[in-house]
mmJSON file of the N, C-alpha and C atoms, coordinates in Angstrom:
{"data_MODEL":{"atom_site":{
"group_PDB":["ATOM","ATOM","ATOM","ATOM","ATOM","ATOM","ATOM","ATOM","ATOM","ATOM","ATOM","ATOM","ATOM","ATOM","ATOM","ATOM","ATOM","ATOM","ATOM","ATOM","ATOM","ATOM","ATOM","ATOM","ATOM","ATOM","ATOM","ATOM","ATOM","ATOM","ATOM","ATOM","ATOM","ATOM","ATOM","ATOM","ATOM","ATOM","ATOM","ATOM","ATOM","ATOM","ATOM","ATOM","ATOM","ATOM","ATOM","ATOM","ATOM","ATOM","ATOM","ATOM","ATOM","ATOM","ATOM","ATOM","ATOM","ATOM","ATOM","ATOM","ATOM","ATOM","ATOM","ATOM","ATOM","ATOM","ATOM","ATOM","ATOM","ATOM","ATOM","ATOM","ATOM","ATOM","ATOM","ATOM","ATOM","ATOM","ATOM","ATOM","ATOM","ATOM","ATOM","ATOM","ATOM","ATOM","ATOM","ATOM","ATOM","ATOM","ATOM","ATOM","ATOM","ATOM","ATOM","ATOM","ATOM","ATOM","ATOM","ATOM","ATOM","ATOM","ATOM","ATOM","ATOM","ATOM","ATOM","ATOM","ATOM","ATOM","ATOM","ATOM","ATOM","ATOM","ATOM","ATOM","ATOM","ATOM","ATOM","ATOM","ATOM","ATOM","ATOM","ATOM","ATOM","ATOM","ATOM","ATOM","ATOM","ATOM","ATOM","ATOM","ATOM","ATOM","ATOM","ATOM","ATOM","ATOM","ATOM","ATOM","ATOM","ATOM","ATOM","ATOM","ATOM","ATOM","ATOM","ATOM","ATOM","ATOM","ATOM","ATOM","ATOM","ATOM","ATOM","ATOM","ATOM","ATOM","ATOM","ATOM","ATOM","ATOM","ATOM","ATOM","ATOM","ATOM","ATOM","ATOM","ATOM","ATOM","ATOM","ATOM","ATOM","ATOM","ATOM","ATOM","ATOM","ATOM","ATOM","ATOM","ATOM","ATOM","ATOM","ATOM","ATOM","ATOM","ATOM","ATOM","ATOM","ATOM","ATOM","ATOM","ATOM","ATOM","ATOM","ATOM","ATOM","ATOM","ATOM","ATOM","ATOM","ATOM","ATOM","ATOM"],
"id":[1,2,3,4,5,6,7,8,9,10,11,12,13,14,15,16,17,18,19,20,21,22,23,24,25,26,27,28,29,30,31,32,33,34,35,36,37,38,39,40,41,42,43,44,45,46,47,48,49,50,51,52,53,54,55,56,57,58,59,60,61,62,63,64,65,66,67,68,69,70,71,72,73,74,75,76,77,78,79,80,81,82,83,84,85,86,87,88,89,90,91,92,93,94,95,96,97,98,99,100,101,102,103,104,105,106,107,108,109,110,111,112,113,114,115,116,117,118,119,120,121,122,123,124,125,126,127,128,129,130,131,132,133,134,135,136,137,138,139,140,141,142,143,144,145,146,147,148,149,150,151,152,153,154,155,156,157,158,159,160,161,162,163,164,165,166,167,168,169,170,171,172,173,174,175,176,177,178,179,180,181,182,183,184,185,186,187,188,189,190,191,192,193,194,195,196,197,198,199,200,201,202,203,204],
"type_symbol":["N","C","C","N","C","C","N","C","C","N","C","C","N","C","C","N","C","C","N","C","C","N","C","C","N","C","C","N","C","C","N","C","C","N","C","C","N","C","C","N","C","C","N","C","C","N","C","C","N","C","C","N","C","C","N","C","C","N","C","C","N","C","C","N","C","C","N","C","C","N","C","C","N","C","C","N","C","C","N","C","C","N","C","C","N","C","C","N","C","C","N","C","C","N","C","C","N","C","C","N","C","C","N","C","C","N","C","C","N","C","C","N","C","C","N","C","C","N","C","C","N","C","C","N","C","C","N","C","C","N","C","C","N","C","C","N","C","C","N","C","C","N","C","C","N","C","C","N","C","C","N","C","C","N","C","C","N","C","C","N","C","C","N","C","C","N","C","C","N","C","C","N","C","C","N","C","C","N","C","C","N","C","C","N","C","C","N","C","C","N","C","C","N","C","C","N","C","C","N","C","C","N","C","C"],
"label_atom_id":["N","CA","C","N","CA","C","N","CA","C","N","CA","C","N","CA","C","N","CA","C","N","CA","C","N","CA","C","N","CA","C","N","CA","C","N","CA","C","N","CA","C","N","CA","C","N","CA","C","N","CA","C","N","CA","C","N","CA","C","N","CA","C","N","CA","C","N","CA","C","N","CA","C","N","CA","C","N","CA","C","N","CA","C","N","CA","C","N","CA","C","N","CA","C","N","CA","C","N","CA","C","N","CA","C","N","CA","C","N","CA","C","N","CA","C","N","CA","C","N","CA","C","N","CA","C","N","CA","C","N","CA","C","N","CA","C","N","CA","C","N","CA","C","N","CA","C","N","CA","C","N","CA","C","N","CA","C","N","CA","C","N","CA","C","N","CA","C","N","CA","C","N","CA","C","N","CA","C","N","CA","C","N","CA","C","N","CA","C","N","CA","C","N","CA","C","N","CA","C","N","CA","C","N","CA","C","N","CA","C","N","CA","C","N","CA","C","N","CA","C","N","CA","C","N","CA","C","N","CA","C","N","CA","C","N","CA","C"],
"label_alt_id":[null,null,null,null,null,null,null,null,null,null,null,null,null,null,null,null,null,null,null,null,null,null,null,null,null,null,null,null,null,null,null,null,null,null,null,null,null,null,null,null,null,null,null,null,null,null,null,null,null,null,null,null,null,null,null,null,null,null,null,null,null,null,null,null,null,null,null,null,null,null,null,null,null,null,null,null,null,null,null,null,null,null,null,null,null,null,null,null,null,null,null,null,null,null,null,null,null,null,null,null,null,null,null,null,null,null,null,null,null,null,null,null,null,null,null,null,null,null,null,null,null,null,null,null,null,null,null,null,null,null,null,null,null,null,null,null,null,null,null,null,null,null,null,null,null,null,null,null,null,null,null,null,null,null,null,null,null,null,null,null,null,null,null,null,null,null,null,null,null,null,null,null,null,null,null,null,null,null,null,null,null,null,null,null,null,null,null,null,null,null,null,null,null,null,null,null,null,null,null,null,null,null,null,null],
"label_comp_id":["UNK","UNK","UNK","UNK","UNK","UNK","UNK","UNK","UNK","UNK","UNK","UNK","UNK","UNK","UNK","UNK","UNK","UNK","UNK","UNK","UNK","UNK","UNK","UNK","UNK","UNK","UNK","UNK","UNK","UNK","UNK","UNK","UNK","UNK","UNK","UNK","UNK","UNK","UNK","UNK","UNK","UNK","UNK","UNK","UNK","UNK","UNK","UNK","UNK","UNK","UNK","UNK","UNK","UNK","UNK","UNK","UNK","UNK","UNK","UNK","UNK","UNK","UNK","UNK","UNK","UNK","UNK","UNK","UNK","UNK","UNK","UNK","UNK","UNK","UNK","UNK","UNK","UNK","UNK","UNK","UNK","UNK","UNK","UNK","UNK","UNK","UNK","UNK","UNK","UNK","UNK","UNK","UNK","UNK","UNK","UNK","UNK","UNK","UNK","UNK","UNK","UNK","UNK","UNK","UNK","UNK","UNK","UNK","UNK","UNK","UNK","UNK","UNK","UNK","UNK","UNK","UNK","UNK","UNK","UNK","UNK","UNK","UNK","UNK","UNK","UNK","UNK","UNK","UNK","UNK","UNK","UNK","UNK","UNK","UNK","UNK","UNK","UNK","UNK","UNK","UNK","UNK","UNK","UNK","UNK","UNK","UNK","UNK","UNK","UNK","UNK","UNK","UNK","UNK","UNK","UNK","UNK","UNK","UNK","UNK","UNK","UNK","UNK","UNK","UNK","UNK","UNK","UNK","UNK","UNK","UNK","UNK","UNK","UNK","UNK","UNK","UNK","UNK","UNK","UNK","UNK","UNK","UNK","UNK","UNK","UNK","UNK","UNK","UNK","UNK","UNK","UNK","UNK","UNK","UNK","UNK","UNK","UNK","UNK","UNK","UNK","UNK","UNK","UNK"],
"label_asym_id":["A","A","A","A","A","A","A","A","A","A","A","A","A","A","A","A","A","A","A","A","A","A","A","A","A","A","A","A","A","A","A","A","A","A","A","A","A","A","A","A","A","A","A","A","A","A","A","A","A","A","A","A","A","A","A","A","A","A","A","A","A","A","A","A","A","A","A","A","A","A","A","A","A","A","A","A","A","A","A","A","A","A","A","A","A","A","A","A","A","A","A","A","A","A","A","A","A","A","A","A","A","A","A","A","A","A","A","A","A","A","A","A","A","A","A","A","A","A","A","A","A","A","A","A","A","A","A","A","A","A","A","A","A","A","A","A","A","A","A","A","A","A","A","A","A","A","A","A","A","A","A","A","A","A","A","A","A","A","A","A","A","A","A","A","A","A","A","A","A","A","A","A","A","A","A","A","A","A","A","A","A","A","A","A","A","A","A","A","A","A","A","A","A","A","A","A","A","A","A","A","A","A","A","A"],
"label_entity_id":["1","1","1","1","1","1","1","1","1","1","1","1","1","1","1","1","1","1","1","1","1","1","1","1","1","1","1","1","1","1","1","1","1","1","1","1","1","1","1","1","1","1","1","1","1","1","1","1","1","1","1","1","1","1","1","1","1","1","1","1","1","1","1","1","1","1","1","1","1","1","1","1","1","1","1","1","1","1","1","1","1","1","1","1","1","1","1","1","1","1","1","1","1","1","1","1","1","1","1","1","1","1","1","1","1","1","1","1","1","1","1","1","1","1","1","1","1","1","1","1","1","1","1","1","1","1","1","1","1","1","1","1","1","1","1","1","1","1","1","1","1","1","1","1","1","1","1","1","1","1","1","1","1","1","1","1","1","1","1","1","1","1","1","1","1","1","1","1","1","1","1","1","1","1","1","1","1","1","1","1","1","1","1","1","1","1","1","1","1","1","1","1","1","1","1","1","1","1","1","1","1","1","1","1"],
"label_seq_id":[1,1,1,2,2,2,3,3,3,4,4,4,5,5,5,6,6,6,7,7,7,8,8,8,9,9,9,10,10,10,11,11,11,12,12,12,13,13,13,14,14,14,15,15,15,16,16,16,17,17,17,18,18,18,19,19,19,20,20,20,21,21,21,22,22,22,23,23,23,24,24,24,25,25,25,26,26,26,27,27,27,28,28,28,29,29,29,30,30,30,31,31,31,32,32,32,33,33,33,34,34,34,35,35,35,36,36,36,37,37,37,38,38,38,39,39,39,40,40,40,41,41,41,42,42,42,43,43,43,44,44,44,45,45,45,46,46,46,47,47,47,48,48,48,49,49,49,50,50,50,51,51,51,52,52,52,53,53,53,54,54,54,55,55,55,56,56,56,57,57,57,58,58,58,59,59,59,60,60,60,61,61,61,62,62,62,63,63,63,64,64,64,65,65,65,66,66,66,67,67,67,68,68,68],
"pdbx_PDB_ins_code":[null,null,null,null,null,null,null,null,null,null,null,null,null,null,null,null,null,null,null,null,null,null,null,null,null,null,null,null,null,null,null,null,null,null,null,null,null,null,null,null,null,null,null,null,null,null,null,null,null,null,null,null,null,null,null,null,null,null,null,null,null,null,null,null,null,null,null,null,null,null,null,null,null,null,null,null,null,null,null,null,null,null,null,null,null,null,null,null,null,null,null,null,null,null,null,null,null,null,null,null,null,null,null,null,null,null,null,null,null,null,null,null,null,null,null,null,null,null,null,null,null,null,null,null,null,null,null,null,null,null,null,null,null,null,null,null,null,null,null,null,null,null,null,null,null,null,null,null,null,null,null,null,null,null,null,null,null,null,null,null,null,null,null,null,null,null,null,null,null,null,null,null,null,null,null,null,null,null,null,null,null,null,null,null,null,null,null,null,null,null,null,null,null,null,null,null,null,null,null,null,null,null,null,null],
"Cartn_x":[13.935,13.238,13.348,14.565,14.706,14.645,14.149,14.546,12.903,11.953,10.196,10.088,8.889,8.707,8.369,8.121,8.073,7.745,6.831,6.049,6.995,7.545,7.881,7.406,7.686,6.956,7.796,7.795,8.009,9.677,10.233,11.88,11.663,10.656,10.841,9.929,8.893,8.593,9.719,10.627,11.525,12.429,12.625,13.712,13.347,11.878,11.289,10.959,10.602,11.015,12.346,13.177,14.626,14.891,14.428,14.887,13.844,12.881,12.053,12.8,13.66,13.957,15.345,16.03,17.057,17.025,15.914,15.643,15.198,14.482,14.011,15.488,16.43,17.557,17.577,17.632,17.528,16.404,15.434,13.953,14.276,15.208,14.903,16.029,17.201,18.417,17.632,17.021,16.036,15.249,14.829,13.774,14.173,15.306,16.248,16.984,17.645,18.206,16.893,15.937,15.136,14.343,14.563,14.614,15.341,16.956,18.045,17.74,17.2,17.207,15.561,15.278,13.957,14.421,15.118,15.32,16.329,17.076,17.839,17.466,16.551,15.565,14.808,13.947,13.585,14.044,15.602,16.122,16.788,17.061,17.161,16.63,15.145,13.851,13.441,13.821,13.267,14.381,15.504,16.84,15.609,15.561,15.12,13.208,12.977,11.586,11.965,10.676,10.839,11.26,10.647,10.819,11.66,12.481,14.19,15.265,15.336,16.022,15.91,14.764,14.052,13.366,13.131,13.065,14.042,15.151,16.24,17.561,16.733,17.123,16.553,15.512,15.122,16.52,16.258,16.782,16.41,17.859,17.382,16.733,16.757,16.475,17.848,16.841,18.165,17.571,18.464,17.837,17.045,17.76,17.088,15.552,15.418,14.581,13.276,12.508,11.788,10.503,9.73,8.622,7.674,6.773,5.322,4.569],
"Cartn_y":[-53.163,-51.958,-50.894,-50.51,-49.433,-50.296,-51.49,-51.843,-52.133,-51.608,-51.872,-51.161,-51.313,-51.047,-49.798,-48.206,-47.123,-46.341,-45.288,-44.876,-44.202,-44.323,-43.477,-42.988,-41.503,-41.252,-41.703,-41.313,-41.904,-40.764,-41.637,-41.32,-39.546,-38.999,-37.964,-37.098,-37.446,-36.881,-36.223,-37.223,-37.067,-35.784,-35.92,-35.121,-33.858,-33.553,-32.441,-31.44,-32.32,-32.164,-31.712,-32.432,-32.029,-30.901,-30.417,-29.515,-27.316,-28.074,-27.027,-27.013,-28.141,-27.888,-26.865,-26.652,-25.931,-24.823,-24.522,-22.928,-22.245,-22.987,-22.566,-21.144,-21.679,-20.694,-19.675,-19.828,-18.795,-18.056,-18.676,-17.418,-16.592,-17.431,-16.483,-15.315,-15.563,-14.859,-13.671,-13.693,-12.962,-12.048,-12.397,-11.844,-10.417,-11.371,-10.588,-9.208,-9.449,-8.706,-7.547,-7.537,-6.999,-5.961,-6.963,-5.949,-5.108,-5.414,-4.404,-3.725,-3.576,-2.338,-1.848,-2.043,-1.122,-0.391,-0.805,-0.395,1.392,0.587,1.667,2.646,2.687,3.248,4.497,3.603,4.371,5.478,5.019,5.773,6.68,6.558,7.637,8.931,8.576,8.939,9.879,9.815,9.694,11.009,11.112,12.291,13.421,13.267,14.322,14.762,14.243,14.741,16.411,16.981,18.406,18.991,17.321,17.598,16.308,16.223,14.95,15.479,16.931,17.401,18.098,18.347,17.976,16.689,15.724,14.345,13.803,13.9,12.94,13.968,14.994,15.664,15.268,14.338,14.124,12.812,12.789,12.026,10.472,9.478,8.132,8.011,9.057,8.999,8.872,7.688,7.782,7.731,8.239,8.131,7.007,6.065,4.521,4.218,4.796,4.44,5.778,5.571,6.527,6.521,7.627,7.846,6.821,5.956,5.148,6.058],
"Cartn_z":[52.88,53.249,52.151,51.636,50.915,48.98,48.851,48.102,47.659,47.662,47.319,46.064,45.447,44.491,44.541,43.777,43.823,42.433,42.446,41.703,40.791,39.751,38.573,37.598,36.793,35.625,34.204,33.059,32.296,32.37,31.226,31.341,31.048,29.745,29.293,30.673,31.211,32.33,33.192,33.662,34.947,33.893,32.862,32.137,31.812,32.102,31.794,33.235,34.352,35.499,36.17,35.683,35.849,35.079,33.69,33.837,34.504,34.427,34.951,36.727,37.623,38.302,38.79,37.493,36.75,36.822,35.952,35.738,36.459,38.002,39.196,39.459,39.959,40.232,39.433,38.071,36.954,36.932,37.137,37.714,38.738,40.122,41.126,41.027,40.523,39.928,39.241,37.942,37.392,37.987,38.865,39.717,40.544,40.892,42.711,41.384,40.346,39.506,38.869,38.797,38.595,39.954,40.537,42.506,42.95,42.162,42.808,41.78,40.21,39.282,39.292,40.074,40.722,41.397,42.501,43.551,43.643,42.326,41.954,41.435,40.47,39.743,40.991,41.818,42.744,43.936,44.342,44.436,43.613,42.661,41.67,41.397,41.017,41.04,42.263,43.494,44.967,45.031,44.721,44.357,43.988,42.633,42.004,42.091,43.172,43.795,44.407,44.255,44.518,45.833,46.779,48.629,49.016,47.967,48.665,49.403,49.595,50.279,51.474,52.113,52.932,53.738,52.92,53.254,53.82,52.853,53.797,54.421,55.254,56.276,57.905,57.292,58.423,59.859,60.777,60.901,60.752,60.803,60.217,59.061,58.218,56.429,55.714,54.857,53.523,51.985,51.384,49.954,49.513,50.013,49.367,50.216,50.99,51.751,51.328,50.434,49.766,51.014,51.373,52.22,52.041,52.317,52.162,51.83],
"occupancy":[1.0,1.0,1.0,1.0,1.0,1.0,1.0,1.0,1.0,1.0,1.0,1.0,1.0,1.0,1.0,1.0,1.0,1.0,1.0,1.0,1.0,1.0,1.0,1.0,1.0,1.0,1.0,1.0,1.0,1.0,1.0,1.0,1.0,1.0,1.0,1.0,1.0,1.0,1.0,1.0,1.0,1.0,1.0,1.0,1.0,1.0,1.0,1.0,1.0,1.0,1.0,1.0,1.0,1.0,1.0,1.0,1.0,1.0,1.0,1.0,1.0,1.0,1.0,1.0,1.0,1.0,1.0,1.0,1.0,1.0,1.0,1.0,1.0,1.0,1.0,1.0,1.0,1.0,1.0,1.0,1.0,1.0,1.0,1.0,1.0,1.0,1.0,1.0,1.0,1.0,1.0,1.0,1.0,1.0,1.0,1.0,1.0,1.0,1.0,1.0,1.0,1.0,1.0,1.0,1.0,1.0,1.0,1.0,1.0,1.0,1.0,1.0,1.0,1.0,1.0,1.0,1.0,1.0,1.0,1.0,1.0,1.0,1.0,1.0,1.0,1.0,1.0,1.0,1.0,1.0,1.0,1.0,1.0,1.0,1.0,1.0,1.0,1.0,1.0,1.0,1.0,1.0,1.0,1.0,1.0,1.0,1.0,1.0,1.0,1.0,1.0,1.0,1.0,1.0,1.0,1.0,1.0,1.0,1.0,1.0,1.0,1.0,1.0,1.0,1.0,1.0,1.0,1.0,1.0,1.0,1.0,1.0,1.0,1.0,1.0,1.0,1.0,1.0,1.0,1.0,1.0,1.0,1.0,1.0,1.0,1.0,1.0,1.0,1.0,1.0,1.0,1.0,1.0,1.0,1.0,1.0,1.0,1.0,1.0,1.0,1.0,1.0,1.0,1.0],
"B_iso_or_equiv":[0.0,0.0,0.0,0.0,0.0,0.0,0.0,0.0,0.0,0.0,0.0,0.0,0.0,0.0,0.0,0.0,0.0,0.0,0.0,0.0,0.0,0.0,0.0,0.0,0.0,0.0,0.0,0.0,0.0,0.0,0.0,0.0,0.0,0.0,0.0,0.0,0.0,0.0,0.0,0.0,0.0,0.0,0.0,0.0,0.0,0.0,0.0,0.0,0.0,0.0,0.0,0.0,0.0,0.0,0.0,0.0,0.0,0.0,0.0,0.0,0.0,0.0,0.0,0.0,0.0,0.0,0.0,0.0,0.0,0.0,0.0,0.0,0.0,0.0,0.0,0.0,0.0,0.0,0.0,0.0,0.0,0.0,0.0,0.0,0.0,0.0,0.0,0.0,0.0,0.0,0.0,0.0,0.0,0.0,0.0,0.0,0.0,0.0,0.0,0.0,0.0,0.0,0.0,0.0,0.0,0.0,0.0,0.0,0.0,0.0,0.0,0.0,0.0,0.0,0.0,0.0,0.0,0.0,0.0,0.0,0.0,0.0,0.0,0.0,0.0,0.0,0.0,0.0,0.0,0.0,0.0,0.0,0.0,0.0,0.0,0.0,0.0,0.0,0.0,0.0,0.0,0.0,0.0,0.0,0.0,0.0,0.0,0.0,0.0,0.0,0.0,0.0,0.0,0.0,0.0,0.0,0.0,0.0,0.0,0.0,0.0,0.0,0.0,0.0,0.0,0.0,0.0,0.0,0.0,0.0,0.0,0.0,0.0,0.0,0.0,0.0,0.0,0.0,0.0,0.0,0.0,0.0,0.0,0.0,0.0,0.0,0.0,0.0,0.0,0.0,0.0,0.0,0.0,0.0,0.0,0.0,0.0,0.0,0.0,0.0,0.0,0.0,0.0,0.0],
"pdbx_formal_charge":[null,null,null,null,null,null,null,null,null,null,null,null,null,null,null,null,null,null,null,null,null,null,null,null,null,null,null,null,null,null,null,null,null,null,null,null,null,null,null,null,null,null,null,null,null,null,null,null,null,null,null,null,null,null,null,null,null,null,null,null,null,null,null,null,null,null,null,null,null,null,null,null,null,null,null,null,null,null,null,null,null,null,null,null,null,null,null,null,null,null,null,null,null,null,null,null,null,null,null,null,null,null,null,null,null,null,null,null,null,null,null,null,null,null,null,null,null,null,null,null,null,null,null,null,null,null,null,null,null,null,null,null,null,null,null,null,null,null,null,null,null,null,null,null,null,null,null,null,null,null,null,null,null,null,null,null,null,null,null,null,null,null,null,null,null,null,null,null,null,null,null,null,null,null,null,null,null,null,null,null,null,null,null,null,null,null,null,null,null,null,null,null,null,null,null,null,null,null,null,null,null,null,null,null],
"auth_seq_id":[1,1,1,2,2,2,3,3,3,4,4,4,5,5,5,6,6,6,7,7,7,8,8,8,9,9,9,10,10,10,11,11,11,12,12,12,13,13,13,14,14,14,15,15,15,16,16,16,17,17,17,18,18,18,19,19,19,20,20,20,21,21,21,22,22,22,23,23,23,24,24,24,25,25,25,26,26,26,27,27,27,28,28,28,29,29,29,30,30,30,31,31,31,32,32,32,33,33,33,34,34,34,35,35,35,36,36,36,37,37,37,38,38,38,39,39,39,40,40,40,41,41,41,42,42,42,43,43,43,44,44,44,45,45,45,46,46,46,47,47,47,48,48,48,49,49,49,50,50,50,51,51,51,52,52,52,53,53,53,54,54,54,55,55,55,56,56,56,57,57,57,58,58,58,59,59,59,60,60,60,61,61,61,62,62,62,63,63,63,64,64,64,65,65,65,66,66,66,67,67,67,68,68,68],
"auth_comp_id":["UNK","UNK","UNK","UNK","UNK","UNK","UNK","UNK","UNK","UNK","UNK","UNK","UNK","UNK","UNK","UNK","UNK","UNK","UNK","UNK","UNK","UNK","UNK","UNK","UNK","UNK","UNK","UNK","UNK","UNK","UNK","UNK","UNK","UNK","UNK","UNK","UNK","UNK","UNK","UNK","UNK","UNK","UNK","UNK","UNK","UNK","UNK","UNK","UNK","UNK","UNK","UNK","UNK","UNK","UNK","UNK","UNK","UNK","UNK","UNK","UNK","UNK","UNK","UNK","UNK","UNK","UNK","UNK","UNK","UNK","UNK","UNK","UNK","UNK","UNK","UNK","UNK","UNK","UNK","UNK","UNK","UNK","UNK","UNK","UNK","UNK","UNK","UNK","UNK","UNK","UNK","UNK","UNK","UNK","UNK","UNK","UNK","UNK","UNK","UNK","UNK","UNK","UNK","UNK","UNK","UNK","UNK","UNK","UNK","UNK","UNK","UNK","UNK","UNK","UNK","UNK","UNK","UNK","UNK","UNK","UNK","UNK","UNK","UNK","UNK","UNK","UNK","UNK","UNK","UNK","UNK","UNK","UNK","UNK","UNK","UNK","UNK","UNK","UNK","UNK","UNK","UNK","UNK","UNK","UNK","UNK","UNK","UNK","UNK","UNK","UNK","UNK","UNK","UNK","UNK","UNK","UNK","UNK","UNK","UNK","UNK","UNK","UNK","UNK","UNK","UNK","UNK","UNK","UNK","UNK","UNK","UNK","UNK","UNK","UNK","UNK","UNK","UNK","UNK","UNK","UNK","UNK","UNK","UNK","UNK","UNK","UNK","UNK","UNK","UNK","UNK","UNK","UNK","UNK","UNK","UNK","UNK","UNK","UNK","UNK","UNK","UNK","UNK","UNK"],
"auth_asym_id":["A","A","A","A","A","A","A","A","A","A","A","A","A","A","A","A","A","A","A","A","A","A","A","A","A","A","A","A","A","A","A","A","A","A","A","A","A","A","A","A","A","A","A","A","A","A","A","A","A","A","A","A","A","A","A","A","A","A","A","A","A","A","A","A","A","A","A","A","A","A","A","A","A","A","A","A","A","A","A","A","A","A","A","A","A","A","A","A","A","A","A","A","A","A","A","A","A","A","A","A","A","A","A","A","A","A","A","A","A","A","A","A","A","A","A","A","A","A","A","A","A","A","A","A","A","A","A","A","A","A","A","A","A","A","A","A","A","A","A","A","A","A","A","A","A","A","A","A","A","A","A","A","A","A","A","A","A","A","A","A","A","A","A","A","A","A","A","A","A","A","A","A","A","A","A","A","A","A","A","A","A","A","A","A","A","A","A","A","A","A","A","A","A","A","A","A","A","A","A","A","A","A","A","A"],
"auth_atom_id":["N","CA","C","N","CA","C","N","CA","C","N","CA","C","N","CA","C","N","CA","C","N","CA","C","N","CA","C","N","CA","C","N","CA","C","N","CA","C","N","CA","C","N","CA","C","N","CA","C","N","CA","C","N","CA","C","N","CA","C","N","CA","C","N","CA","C","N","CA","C","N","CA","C","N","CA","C","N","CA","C","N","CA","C","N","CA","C","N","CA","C","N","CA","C","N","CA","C","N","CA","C","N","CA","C","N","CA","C","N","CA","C","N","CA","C","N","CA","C","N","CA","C","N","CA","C","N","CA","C","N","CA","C","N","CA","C","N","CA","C","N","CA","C","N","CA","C","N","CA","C","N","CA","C","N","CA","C","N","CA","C","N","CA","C","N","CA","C","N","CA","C","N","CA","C","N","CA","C","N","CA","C","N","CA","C","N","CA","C","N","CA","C","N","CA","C","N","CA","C","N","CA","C","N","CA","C","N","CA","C","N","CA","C","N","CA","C","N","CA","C","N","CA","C","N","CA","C","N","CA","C","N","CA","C","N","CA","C"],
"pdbx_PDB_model_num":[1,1,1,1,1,1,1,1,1,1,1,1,1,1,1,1,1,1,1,1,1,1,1,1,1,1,1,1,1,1,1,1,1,1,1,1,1,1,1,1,1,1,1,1,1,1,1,1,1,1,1,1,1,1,1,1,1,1,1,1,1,1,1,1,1,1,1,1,1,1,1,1,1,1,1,1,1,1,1,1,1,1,1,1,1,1,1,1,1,1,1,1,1,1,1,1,1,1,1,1,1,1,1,1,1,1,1,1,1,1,1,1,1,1,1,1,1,1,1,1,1,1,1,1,1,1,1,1,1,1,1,1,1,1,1,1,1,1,1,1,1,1,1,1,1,1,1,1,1,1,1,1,1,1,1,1,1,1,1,1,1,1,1,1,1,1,1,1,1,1,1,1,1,1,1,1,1,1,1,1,1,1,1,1,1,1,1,1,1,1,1,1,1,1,1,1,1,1,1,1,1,1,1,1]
}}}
């Protein structure tokens, strides 16, 4: 049953595959690290607006959480 014949690509295929399957993590690592220094950025940014101190007087406001 587990022992049939089965479709393979060539050796440098699978090795090129393998490693684009690698760098998958390293993209999303990349990505998420680029999300938290936005994020930071924006709250930063969101501080020194002319109406942030008023904004996050409201209740259930927080800095990080900038208006839509």
């Amino acid at each position: 049953m587990f022992r049939g014949d089965y479709a393979t690509q060539s050796r440098l295929v699978e090795a090129a595959v393998g490693m684009q399957a690698l760098a998958l993590p390293r993209q999303l690592e990349a990505a998420c690290l680029a999300a938290d220094e936005l994020a930071r950025a924006v709250a930063e940014s969101f501080l020194q607006h002319s109406d942030a101190e008023v904004l996050v007087s409201f209740p259930d406001s927080a800095s990080s959480s900038a208006p839509g």
